[in-house]
N, C-alpha and C positions, 0 to 999 in steps of 0.2 A: 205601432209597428216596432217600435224600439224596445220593449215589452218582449216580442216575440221574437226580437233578435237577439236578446239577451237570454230567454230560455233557451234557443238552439245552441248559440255560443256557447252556455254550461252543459248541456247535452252533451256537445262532442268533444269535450272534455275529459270525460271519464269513460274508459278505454275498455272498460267492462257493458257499458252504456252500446257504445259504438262496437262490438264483437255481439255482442247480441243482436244489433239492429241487422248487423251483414248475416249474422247465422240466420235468422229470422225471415229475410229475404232470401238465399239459395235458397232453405228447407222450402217456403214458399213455393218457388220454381220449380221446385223437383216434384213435390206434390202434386202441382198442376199438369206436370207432363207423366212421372211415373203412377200415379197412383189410379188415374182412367184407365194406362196403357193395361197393368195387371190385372184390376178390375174386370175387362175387357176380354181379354186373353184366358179370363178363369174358365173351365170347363164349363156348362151349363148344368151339368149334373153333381158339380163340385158338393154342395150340401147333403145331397142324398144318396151320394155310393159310399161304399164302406171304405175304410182306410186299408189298405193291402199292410199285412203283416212281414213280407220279406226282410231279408238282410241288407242293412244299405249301406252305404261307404259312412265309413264316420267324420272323415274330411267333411262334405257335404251336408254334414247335418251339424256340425259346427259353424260350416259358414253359414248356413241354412240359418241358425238359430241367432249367429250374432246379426243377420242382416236383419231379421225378425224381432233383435231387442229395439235396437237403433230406430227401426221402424215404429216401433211403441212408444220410446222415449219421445221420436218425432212428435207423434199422433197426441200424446199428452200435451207436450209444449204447446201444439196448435193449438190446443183448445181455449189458452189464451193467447197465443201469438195468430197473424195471419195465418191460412191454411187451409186445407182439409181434415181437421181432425183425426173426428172419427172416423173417416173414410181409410184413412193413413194407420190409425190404431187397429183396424180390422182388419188390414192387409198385415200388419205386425203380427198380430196375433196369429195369422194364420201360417207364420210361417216357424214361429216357435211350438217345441213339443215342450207339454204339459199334460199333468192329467186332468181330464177335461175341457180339452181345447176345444176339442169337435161339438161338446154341449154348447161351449160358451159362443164360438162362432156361431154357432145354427141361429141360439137367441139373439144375438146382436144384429145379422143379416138378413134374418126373417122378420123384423122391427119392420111399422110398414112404411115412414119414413126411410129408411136408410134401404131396403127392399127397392123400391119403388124411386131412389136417385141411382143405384148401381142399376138398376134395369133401362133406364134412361139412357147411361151412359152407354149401355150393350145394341141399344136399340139403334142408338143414331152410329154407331160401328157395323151395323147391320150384325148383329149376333144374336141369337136364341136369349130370351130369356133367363135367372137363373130358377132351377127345379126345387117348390120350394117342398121340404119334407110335408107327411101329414100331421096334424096335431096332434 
């Protein structure tokens, strides 16, 4: 017991240690609460309609994209810290433009593991499905 009181005691010692552990826990948090609710809320036909080409505000695709980095930096750190990953990187991704987003989202989403947890999660929200393209 003295053993493991002596490793926590050095743990929280280093202020980089303990800023990690609290970042570690919100991103936690938030993932569990944001990342179903979006999931959820996505269109059912999101994979399979095409992306409208209009003019869109640039403000919005700014915030658009930094919310969308943040979201990936998230999704990565999950995947060794607590979390939802990939779930978290997927929603990242979808929110930053690139070229080839729409490919890489379609393959990432149509996985039938990660397919087959977002549809879960739609299911018990009572939501449709998502529409998956054809091969």
């Amino acid at each position: 017991m003295a053993a493991l009181h002596s490793i926590v005691h050095e743990f929280t010692k280093s202020p980089l240690l303990v800023a990690l552990s609290v970042f570690s826990f919100f991103a936690f948090l938030a993932t569990v609460v944001l990342v179903p609710l979006l999931l959820v809320r996505m269109p059912a036909d999101y994979l399979v309609r095409q992306e409208h080409a209009g003019k869109r505000n640039p403000v919005v695709v700014l915030l658009k994209n930094i919310a969308g980095l943040v979201l990936v930096l998230l999704g990565i750190a999950m995947l060794l810290l607590p979390g939802q990953g990939v779930l978290t990187l997927i929603l990242g991704l979808s929110l930053v433009d690139f070229p080839g987003r729409r490919r890489l989202e379609r393959h990432l989403m149509t996985r039938p593991p990660v397919l087959k947890a977002i549809n879960a999660l739609r299911r018990r929200a009572s939501r449709p499905p998502l529409e998956v393209p054809p091969a």
